[in-house]
C-alpha atoms as an extended CHARMM CRD file, in Angstrom:
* protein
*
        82  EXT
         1         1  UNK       CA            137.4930000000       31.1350000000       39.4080000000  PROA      1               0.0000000000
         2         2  UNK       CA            134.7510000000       31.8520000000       42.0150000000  PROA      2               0.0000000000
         3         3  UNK       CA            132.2380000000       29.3220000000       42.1940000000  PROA      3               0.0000000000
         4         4  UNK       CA            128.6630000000       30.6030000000       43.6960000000  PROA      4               0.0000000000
         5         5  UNK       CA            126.8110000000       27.9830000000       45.4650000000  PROA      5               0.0000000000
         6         6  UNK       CA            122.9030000000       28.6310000000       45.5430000000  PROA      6               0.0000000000
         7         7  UNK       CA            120.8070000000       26.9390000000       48.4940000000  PROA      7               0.0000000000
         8         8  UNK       CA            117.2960000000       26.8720000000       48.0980000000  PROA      8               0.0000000000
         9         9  UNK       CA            115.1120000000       29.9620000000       49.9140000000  PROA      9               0.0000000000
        10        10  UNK       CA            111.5470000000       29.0280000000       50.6270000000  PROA      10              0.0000000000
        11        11  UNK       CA            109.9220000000       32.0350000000       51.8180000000  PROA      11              0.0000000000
        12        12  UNK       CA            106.7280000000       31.4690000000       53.3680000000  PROA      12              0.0000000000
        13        13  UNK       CA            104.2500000000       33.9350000000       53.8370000000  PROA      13              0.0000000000
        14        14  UNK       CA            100.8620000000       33.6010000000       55.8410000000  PROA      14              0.0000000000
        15        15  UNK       CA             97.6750000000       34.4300000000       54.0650000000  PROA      15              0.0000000000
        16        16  UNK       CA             96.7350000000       36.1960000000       56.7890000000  PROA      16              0.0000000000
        17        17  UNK       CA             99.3430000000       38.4460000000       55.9870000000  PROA      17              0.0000000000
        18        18  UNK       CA             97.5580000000       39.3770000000       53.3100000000  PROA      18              0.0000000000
        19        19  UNK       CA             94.1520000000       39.7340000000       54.6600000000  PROA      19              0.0000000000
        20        20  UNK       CA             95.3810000000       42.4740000000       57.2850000000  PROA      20              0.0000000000
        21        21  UNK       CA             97.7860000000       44.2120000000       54.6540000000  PROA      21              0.0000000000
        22        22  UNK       CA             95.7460000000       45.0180000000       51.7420000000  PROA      22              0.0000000000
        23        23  UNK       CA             98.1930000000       46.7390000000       49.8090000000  PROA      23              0.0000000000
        24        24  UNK       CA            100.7750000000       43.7540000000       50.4820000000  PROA      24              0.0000000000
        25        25  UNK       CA            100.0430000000       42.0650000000       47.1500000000  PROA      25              0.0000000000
        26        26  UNK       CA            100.6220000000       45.8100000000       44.9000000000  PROA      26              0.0000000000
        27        27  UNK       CA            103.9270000000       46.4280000000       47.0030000000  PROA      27              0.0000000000
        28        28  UNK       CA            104.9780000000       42.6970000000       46.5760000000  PROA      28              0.0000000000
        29        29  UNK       CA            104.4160000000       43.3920000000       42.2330000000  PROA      29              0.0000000000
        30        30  UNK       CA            106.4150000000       46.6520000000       42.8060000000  PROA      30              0.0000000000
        31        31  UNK       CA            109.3730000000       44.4500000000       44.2240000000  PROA      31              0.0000000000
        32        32  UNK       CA            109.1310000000       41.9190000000       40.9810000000  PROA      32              0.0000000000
        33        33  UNK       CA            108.4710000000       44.3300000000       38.2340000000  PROA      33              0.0000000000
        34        34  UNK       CA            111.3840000000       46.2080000000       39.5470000000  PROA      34              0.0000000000
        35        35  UNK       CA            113.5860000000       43.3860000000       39.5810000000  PROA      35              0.0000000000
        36        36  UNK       CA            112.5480000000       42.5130000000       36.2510000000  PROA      36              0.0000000000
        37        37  UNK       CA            113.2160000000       45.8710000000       35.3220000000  PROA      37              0.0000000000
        38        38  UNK       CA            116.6770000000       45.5660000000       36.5410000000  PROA      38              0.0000000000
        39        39  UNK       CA            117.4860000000       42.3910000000       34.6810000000  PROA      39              0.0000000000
        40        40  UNK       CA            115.9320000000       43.8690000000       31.1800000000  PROA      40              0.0000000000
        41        41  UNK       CA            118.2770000000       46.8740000000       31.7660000000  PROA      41              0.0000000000
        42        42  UNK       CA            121.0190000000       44.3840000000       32.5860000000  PROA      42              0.0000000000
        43        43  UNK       CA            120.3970000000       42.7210000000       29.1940000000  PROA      43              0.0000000000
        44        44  UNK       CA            120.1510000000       45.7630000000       26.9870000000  PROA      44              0.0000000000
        45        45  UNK       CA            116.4850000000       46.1540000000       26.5350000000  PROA      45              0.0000000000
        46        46  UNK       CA            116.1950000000       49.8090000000       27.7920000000  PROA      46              0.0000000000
        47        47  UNK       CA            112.7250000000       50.4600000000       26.2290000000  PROA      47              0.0000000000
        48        48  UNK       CA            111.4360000000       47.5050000000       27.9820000000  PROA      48              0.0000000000
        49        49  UNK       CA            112.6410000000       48.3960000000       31.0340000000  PROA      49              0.0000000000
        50        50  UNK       CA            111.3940000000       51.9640000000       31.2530000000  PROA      50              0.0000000000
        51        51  UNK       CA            107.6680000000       50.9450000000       30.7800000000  PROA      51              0.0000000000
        52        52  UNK       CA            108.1530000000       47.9860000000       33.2050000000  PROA      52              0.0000000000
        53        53  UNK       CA            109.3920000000       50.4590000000       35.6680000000  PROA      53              0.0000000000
        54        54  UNK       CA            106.9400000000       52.6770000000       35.0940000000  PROA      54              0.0000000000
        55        55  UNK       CA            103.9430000000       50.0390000000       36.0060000000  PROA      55              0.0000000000
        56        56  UNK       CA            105.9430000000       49.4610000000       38.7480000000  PROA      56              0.0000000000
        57        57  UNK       CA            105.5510000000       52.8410000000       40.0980000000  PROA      57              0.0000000000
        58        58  UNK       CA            101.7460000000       52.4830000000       39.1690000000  PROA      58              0.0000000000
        59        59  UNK       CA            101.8120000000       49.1930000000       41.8440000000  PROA      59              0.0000000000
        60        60  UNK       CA            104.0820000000       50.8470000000       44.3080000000  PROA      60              0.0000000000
        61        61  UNK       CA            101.3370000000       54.2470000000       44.5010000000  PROA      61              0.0000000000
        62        62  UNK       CA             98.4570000000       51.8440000000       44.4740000000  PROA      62              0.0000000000
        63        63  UNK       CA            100.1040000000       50.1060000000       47.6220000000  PROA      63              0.0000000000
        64        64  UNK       CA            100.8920000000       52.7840000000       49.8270000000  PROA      64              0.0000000000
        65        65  UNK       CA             97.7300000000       54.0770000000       49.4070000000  PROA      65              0.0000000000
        66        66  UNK       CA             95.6900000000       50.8160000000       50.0840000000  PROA      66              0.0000000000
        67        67  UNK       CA             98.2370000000       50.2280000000       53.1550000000  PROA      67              0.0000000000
        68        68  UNK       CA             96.7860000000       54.0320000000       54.6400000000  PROA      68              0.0000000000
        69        69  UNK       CA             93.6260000000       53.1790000000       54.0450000000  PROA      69              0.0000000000
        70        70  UNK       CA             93.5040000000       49.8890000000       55.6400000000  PROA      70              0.0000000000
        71        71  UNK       CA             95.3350000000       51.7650000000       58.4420000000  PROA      71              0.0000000000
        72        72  UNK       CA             93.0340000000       54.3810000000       58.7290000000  PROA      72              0.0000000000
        73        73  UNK       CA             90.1640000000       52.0490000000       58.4740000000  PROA      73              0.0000000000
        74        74  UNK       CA             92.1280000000       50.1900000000       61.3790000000  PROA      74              0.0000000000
        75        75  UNK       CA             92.4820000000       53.4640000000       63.3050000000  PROA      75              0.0000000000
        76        76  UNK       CA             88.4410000000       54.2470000000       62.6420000000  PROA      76              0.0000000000
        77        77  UNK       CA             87.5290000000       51.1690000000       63.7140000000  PROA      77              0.0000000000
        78        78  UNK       CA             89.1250000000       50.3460000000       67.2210000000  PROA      78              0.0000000000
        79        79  UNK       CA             87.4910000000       53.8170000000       68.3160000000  PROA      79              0.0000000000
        80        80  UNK       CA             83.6750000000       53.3780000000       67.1230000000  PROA      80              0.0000000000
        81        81  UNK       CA             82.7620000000       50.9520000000       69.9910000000  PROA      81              0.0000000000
        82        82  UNK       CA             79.2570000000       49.3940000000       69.9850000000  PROA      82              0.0000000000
């Protein structure tokens, strides 16, 4: 018998976090559609866990490109000087 002991995981994340990293909230979805995704495939409900997967993908695209745009906007920015 294997016994699984579970502690509890607080992870914290600063709101500033998000304010720099734009597309942190769309790649943060991407990560919990996908693990929903996983589970509804673990549980038999294929259909269900095609179309999650899917808008995951949408989330994951939308990310990356807000991250390279907030990146390029960084980039822009630190070289126009006033």
């Amino acid at each position: 018998m294997i016994e699984v002991m579970v502690r509890r995981i607080c992870i914290r994340i600063p709101l500033r976090y998000f304010r720099e990293n734009w597309g942190a909230p769309f790649i943060l979805g991407f990560m919990i559609l996908l693990i929903v995704a996983a589970v509804s495939l673990a549980g038999g409900l294929d259909f269900l866990a095609n179309e999650v997967a899917v808008y995951a993908y949408y989330l994951l695209v939308a990310g990356v490109f807000q991250r390279s745009c907030s990146r390029r906007l960084d980039y822009f920015a630190s070289r126009w000087v006033f």
